[in-house]
N, CA, C and O atoms as a Maestro MAE file, in Angstrom:
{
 s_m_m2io_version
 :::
 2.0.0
}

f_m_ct {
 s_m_title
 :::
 protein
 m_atom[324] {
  # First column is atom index #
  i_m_mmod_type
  r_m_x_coord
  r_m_y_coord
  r_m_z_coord
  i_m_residue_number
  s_m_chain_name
  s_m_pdb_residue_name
  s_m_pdb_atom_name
  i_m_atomic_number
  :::
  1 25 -47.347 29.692 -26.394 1 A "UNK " " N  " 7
  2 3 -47.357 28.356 -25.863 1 A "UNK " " CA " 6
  3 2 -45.934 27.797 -25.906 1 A "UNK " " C  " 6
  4 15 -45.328 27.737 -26.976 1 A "UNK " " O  " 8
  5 25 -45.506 27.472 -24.987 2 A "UNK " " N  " 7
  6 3 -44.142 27.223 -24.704 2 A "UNK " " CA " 6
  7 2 -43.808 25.805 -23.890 2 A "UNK " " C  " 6
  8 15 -44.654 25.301 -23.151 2 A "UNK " " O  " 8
  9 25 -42.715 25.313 -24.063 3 A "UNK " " N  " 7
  10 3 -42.695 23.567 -23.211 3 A "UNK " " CA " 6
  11 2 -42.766 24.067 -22.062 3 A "UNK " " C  " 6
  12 15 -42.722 25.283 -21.870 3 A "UNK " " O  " 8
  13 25 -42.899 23.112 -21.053 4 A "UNK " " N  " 7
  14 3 -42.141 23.281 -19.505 4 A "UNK " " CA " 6
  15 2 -40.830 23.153 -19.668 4 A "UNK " " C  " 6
  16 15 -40.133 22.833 -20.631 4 A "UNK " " O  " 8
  17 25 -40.578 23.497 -18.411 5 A "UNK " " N  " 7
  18 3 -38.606 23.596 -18.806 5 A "UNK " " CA " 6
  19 2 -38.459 21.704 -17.883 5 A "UNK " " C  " 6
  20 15 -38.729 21.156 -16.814 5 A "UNK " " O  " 8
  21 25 -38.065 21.510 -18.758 6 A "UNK " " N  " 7
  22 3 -37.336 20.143 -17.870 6 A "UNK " " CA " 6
  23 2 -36.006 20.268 -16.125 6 A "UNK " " C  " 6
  24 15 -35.055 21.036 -15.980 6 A "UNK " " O  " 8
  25 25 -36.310 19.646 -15.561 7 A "UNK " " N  " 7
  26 3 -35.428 19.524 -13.999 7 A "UNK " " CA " 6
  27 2 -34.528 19.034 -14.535 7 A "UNK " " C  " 6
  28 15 -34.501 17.988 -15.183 7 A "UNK " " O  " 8
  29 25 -33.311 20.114 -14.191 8 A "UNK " " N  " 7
  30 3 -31.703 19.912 -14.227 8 A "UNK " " CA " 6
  31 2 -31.270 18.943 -13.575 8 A "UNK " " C  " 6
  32 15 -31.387 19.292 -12.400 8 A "UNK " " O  " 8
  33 25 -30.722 17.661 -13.617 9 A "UNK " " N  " 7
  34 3 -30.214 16.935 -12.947 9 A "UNK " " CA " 6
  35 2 -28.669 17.099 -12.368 9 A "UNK " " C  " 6
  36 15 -27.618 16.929 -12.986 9 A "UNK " " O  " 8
  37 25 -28.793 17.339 -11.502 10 A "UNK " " N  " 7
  38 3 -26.977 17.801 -10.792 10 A "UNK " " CA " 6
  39 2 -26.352 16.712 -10.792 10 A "UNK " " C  " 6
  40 15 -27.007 15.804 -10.280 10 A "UNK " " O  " 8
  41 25 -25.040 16.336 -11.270 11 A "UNK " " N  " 7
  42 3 -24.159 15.089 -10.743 11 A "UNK " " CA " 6
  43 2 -23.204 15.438 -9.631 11 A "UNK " " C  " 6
  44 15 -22.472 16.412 -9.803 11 A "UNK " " O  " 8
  45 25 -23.137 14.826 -8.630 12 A "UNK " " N  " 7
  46 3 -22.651 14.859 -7.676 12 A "UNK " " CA " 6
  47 2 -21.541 13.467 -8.230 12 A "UNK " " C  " 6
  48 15 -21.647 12.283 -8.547 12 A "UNK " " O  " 8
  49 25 -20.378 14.612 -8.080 13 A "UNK " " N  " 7
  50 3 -19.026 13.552 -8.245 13 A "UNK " " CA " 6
  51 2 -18.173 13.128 -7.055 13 A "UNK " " C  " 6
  52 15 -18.066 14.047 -6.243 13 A "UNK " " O  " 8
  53 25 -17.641 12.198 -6.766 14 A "UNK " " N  " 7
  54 3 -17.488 11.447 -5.857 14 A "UNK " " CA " 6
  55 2 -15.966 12.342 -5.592 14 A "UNK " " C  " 6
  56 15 -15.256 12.783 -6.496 14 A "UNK " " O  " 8
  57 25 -15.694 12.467 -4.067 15 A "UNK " " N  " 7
  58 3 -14.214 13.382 -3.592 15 A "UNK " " CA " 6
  59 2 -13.376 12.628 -3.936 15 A "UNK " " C  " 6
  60 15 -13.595 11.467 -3.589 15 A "UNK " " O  " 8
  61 25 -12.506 12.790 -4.473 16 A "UNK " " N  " 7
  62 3 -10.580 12.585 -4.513 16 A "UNK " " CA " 6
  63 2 -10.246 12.206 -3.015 16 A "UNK " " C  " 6
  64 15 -10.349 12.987 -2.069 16 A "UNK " " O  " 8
  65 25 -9.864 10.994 -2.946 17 A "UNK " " N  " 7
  66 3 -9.118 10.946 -1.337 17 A "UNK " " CA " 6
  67 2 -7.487 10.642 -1.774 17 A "UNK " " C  " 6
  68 15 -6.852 10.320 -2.778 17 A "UNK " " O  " 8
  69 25 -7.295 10.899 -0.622 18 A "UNK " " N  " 7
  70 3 -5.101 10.312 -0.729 18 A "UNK " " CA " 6
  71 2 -5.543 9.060 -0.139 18 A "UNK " " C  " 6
  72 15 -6.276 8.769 0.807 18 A "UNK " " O  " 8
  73 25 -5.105 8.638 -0.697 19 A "UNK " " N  " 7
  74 3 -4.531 7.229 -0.505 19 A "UNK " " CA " 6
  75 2 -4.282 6.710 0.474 19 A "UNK " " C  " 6
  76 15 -3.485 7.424 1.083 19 A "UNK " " O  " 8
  77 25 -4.601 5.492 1.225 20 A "UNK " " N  " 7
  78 3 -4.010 5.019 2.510 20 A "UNK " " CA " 6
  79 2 -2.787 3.691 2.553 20 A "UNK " " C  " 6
  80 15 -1.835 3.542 3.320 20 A "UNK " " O  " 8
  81 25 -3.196 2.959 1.565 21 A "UNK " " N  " 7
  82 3 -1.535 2.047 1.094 21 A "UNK " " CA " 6
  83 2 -1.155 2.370 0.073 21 A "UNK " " C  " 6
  84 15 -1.967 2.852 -0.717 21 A "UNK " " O  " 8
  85 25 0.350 2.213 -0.335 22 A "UNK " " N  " 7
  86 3 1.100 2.904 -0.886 22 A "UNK " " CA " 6
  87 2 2.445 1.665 -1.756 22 A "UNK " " C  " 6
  88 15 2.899 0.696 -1.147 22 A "UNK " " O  " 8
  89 25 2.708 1.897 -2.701 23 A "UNK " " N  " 7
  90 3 3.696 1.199 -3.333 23 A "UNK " " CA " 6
  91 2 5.246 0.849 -2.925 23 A "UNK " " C  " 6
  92 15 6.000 1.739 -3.316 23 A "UNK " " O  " 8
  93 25 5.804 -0.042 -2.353 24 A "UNK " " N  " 7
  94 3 6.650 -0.576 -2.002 24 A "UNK " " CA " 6
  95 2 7.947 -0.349 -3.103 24 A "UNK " " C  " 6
  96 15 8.096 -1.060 -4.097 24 A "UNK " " O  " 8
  97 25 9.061 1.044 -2.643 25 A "UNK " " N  " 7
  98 3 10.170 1.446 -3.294 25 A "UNK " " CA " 6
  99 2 11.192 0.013 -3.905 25 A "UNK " " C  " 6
  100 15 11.563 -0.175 -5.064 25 A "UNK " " O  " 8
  101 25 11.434 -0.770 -2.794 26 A "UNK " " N  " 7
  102 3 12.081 -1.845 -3.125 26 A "UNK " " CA " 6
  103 2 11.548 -3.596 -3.976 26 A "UNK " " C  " 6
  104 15 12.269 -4.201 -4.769 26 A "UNK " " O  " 8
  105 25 10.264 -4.027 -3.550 27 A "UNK " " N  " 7
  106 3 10.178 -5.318 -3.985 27 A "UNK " " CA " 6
  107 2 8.711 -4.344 -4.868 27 A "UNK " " C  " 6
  108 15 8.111 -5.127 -5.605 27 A "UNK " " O  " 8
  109 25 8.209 -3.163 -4.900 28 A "UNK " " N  " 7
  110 3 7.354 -3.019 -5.574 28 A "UNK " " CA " 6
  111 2 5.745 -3.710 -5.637 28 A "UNK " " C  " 6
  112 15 4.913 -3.818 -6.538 28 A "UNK " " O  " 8
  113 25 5.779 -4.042 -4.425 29 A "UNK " " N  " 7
  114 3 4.111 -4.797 -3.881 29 A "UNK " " CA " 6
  115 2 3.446 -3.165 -3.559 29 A "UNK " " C  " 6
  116 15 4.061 -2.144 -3.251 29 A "UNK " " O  " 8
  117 25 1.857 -3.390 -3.777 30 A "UNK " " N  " 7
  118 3 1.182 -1.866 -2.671 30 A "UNK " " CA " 6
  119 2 0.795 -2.416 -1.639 30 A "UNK " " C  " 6
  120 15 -0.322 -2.918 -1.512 30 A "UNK " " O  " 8
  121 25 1.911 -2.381 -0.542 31 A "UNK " " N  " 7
  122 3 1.293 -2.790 0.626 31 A "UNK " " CA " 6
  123 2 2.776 -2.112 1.697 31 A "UNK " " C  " 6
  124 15 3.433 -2.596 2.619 31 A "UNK " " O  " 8
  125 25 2.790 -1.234 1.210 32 A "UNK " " N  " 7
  126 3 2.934 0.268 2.358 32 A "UNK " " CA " 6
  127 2 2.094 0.878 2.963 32 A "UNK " " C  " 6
  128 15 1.254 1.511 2.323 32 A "UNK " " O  " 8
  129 25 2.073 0.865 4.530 33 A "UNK " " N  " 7
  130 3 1.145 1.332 5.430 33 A "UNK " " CA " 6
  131 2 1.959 1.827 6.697 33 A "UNK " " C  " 6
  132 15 2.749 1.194 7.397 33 A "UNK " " O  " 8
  133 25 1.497 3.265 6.795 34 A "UNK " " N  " 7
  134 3 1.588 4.185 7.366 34 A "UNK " " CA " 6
  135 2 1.181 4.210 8.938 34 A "UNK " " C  " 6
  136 15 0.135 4.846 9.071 34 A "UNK " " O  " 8
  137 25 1.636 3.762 10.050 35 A "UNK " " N  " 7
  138 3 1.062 3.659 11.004 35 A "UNK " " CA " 6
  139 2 1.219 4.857 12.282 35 A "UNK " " C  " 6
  140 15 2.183 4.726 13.036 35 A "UNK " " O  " 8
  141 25 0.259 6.017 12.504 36 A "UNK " " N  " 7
  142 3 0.874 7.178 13.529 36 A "UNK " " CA " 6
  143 2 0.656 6.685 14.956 36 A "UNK " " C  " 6
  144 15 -0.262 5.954 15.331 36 A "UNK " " O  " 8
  145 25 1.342 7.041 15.470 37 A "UNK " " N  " 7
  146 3 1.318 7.029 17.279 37 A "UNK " " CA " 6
  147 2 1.461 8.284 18.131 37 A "UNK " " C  " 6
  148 15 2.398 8.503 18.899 37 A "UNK " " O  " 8
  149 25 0.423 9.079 17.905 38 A "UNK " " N  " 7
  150 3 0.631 10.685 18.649 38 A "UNK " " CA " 6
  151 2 0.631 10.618 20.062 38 A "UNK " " C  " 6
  152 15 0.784 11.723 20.582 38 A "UNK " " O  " 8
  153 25 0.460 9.298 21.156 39 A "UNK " " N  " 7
  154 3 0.902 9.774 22.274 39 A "UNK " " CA " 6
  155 2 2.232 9.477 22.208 39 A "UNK " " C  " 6
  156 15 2.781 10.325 22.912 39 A "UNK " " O  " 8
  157 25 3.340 8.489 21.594 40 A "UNK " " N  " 7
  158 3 4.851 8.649 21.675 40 A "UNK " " CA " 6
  159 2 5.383 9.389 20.378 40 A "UNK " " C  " 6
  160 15 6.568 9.438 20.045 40 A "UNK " " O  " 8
  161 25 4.653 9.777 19.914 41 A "UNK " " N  " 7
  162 3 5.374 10.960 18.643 41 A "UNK " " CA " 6
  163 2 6.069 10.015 17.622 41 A "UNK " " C  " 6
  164 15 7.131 10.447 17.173 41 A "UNK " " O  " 8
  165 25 5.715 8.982 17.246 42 A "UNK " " N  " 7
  166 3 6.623 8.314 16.452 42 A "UNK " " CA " 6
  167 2 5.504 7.759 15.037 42 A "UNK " " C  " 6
  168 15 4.342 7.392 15.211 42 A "UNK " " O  " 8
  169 25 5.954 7.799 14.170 43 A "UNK " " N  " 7
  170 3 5.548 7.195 12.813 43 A "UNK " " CA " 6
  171 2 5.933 6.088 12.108 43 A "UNK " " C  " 6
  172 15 7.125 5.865 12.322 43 A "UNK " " O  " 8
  173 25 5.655 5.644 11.687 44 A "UNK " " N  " 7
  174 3 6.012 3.707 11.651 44 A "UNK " " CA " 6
  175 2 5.641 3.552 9.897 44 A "UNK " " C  " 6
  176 15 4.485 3.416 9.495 44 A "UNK " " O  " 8
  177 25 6.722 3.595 9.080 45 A "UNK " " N  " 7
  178 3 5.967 3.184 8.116 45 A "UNK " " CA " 6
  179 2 7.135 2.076 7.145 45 A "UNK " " C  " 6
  180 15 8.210 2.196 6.557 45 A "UNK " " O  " 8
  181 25 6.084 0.952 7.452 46 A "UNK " " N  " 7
  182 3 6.453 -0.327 7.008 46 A "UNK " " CA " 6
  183 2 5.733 -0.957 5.629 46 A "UNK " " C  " 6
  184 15 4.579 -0.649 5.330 46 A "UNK " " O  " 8
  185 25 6.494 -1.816 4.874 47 A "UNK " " N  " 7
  186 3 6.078 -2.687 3.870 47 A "UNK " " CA " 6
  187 2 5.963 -3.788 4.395 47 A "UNK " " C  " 6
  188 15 6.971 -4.317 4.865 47 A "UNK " " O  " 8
  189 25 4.362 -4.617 4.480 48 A "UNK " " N  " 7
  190 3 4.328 -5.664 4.954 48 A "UNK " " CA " 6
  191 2 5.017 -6.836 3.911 48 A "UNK " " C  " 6
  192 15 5.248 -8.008 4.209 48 A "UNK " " O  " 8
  193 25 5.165 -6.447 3.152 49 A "UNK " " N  " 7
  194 3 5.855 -8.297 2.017 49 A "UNK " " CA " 6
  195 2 7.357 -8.363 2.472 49 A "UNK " " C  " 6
  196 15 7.932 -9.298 3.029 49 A "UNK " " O  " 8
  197 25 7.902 -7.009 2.058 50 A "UNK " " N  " 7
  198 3 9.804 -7.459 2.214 50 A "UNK " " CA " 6
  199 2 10.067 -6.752 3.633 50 A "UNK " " C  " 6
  200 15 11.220 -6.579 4.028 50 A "UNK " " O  " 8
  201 25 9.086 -6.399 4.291 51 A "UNK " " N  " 7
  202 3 9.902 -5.800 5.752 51 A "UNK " " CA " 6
  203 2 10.456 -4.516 5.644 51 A "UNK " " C  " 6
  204 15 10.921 -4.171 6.731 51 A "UNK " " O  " 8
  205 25 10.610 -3.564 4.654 52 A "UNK " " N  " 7
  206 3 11.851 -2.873 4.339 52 A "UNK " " CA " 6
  207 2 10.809 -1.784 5.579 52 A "UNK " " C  " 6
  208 15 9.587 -1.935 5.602 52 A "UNK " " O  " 8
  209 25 11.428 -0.861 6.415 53 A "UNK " " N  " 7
  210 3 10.720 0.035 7.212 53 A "UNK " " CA " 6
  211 2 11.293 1.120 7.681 53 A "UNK " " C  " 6
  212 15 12.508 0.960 7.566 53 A "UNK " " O  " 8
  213 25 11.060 2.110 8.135 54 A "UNK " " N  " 7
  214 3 11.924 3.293 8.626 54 A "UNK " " CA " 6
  215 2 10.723 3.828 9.742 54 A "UNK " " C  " 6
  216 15 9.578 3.409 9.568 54 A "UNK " " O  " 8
  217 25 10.998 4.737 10.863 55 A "UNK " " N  " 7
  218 3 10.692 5.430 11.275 55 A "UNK " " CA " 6
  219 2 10.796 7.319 11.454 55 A "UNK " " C  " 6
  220 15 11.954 7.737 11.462 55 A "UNK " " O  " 8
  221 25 9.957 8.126 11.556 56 A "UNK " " N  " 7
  222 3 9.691 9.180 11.984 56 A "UNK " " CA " 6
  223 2 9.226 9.951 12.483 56 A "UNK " " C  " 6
  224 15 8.136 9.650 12.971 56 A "UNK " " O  " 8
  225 25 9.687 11.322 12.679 57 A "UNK " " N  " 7
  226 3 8.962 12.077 13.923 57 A "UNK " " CA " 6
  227 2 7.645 12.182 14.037 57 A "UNK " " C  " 6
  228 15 7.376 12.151 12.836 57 A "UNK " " O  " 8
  229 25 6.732 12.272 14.509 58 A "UNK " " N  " 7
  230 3 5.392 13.250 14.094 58 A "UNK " " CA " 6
  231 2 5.548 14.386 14.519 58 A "UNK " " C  " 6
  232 15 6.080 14.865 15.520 58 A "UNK " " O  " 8
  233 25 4.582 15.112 12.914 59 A "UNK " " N  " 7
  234 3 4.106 16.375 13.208 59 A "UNK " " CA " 6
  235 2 2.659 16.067 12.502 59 A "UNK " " C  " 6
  236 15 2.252 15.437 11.526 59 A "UNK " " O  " 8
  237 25 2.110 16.883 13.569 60 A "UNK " " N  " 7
  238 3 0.922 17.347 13.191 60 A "UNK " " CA " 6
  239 2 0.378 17.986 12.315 60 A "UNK " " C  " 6
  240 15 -0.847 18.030 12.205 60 A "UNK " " O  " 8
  241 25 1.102 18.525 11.623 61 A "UNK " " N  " 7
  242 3 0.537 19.251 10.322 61 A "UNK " " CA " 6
  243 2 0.928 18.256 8.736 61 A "UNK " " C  " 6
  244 15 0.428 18.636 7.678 61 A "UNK " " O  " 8
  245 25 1.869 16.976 8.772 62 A "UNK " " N  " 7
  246 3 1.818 16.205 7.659 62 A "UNK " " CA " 6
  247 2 0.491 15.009 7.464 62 A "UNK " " C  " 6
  248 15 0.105 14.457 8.494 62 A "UNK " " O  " 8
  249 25 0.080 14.781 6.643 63 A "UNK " " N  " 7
  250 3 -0.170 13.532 6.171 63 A "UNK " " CA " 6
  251 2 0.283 11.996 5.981 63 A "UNK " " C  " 6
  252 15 1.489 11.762 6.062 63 A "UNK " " O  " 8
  253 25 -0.356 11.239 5.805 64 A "UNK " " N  " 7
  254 3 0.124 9.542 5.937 64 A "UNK " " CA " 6
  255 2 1.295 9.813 4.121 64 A "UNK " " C  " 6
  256 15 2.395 9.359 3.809 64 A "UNK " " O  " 8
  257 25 0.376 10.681 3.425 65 A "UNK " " N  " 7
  258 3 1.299 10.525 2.258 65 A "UNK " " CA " 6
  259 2 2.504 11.190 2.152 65 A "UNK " " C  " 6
  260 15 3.379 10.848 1.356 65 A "UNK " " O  " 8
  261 25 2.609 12.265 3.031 66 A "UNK " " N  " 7
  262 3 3.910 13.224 3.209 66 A "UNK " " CA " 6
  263 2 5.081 12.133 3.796 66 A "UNK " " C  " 6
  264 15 6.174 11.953 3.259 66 A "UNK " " O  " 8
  265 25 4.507 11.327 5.244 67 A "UNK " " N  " 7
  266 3 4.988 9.885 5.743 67 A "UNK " " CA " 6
  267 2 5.749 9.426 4.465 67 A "UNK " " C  " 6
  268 15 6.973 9.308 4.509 67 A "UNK " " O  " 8
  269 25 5.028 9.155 3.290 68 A "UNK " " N  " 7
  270 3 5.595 8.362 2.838 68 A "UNK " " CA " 6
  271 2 6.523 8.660 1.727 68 A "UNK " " C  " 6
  272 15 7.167 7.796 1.131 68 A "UNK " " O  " 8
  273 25 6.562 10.057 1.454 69 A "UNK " " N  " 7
  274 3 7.344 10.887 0.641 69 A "UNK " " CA " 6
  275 2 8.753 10.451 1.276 69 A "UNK " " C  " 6
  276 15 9.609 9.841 0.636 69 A "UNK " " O  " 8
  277 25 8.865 10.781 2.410 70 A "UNK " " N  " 7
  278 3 9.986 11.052 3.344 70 A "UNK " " CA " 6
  279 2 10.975 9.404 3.344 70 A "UNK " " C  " 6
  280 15 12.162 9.142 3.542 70 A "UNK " " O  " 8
  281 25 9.969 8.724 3.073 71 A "UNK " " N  " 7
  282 3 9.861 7.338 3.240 71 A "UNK " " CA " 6
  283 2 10.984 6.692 1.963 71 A "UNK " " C  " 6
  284 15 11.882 5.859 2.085 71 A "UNK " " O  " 8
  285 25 10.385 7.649 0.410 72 A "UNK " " N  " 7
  286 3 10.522 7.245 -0.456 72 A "UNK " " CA " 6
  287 2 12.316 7.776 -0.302 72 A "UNK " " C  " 6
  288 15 13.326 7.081 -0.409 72 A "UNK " " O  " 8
  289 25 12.185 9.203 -0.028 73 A "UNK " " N  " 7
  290 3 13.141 9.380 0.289 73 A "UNK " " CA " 6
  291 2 14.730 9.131 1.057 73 A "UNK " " C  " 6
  292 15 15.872 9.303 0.631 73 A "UNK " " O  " 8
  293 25 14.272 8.717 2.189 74 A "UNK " " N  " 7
  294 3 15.506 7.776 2.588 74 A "UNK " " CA " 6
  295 2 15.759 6.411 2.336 74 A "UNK " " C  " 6
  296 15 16.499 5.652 2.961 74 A "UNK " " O  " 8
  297 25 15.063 6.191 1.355 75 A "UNK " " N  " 7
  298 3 15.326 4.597 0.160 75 A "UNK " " CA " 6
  299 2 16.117 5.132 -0.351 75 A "UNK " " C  " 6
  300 15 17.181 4.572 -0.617 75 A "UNK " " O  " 8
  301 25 15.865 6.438 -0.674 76 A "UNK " " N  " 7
  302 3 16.723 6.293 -2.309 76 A "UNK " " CA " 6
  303 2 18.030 6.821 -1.591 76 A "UNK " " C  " 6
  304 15 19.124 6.382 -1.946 76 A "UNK " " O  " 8
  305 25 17.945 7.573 -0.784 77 A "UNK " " N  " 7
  306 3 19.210 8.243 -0.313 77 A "UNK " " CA " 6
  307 2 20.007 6.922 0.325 77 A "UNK " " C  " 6
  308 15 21.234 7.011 0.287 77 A "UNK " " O  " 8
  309 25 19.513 5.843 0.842 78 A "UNK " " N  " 7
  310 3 20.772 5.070 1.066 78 A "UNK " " CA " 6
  311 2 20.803 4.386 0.272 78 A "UNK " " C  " 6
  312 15 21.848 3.744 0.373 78 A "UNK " " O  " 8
  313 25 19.983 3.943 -0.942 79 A "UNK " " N  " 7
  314 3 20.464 3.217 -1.712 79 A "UNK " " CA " 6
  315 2 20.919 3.571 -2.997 79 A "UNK " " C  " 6
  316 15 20.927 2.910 -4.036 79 A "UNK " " O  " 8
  317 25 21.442 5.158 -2.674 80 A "UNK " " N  " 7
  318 3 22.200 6.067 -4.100 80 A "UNK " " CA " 6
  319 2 23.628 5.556 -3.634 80 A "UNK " " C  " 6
  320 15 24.389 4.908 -4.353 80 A "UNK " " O  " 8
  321 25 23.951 6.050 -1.966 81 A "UNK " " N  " 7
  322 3 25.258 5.831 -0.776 81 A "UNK " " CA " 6
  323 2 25.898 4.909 -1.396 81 A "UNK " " C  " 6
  324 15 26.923 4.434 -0.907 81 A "UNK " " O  " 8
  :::
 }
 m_bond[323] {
  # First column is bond index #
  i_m_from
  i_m_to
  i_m_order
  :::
  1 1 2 1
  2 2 3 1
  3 3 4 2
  4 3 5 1
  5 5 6 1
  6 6 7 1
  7 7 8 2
  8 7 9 1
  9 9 10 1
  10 10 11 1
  11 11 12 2
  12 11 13 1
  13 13 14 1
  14 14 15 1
  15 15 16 2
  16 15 17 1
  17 17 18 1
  18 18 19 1
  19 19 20 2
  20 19 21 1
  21 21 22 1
  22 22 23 1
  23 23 24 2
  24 23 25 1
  25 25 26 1
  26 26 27 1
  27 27 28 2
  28 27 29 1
  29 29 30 1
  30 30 31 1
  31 31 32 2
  32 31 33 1
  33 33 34 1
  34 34 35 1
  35 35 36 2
  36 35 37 1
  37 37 38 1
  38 38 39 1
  39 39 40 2
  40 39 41 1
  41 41 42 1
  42 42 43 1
  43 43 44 2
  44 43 45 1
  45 45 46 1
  46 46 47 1
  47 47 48 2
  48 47 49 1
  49 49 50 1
  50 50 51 1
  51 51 52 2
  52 51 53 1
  53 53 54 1
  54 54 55 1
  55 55 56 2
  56 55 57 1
  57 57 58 1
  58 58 59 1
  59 59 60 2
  60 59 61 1
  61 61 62 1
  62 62 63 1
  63 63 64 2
  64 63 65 1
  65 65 66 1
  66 66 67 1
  67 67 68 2
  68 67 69 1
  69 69 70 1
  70 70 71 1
  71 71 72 2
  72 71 73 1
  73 73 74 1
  74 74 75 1
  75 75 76 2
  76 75 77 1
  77 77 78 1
  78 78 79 1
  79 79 80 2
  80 79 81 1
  81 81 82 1
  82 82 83 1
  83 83 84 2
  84 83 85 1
  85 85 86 1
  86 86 87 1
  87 87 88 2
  88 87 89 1
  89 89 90 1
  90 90 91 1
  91 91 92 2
  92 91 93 1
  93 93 94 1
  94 94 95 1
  95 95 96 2
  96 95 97 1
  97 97 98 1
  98 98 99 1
  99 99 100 2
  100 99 101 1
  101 101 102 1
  102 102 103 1
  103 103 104 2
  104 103 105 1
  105 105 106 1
  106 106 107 1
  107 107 108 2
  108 107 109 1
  109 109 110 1
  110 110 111 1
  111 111 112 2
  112 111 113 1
  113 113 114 1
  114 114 115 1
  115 115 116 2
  116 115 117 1
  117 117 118 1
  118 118 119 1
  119 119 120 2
  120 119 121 1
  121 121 122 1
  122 122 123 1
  123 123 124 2
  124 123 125 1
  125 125 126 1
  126 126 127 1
  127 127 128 2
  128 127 129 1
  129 129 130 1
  130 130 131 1
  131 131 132 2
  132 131 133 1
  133 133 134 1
  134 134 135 1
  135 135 136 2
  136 135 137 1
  137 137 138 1
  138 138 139 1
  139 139 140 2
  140 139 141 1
  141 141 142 1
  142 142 143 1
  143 143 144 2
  144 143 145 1
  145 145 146 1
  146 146 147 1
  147 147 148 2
  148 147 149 1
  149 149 150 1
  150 150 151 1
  151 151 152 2
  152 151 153 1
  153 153 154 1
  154 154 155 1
  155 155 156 2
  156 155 157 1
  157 157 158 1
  158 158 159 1
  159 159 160 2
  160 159 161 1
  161 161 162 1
  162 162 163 1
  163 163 164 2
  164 163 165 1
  165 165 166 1
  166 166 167 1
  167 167 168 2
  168 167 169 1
  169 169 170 1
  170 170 171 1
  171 171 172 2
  172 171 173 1
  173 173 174 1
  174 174 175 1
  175 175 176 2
  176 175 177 1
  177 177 178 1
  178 178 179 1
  179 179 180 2
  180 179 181 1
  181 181 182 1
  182 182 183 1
  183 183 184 2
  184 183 185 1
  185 185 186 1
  186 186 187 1
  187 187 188 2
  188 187 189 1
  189 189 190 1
  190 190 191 1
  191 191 192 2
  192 191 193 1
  193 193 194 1
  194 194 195 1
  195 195 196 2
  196 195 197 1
  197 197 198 1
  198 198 199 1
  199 199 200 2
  200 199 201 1
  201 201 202 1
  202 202 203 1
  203 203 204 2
  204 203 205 1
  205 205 206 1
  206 206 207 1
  207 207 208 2
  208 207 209 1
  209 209 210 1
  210 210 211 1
  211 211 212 2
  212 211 213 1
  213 213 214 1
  214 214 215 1
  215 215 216 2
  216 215 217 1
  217 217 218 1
  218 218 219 1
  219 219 220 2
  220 219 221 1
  221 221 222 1
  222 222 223 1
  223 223 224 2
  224 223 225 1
  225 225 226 1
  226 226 227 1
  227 227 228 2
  228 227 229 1
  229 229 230 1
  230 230 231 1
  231 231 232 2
  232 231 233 1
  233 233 234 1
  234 234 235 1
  235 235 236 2
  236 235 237 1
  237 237 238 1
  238 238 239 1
  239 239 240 2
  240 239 241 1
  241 241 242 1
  242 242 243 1
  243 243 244 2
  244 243 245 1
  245 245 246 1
  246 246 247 1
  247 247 248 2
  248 247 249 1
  249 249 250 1
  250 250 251 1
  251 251 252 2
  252 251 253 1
  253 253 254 1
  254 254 255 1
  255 255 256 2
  256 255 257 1
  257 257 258 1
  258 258 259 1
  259 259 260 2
  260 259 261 1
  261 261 262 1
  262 262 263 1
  263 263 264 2
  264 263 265 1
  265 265 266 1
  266 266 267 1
  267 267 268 2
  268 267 269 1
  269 269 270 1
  270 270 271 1
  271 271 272 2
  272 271 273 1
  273 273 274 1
  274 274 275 1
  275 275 276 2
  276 275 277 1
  277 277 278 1
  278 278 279 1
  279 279 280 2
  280 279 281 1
  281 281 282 1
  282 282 283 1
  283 283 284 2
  284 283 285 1
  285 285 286 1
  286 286 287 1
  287 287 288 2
  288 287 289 1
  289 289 290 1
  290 290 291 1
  291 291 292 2
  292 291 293 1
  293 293 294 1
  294 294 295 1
  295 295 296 2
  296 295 297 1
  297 297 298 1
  298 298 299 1
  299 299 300 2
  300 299 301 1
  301 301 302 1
  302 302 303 1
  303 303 304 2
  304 303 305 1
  305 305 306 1
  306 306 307 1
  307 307 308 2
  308 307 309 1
  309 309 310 1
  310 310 311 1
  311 311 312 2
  312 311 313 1
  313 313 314 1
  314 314 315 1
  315 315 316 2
  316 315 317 1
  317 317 318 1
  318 318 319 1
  319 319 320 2
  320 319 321 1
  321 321 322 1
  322 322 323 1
  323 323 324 2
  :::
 }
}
C-alpha cells in the first residue's frame, strides 16, 4: 500500500527581454530611445531630457541595444577628445 504520487507543478519563468529605454551617458535620466528607419537606413538614437543624440547606419543584423553601445561609445570618445 503505497501514497499516490502527487502532480509536479512546473514553474514557468518569465523570458529575459533587452531592454527598450536606456540610461542617458550625460545628464543620466533612462530615457534613451532608439528609433530605426529601414526604408532610409538610418538609426536615430536620442535622449529625450538633455537632447544629447547621434545618428547611425543600419544593419540588419544589430539590435536597439548594440544602437546604443555604439551610442555610449561616441560619448565617451568625444568627450575623452
Amino acid at each position: 500500500m503505497g501514497r499516490r504520487k502527487s502532480k509536479r507543478r512546473i514553474r514557468v519563468r518569465p523570458r529575459r527581454t533587452l531592454p527598450k529605454v536606456f540610461q542617458c551617458p550625460r545628464c543620466g535620466s533612462v530615457s534613451v530611445g532608439v528609433s530605426i528607419d529601414r526604408s532610409s537606413g538610418v538609426v536615430h538614437v536620442a535622449c529625450s531630457t538633455c537632447g544629447l543624440a547621434a545618428d547611425f547606419e543600419y544593419r540588419e543584423y544589430l539590435q536597439p541595444v548594440d544602437y546604443y553601445a555604439r551610442f555610449l561609445d561616441a560619448y565617451e570618445g568625444a568627450a575623452g577628445a
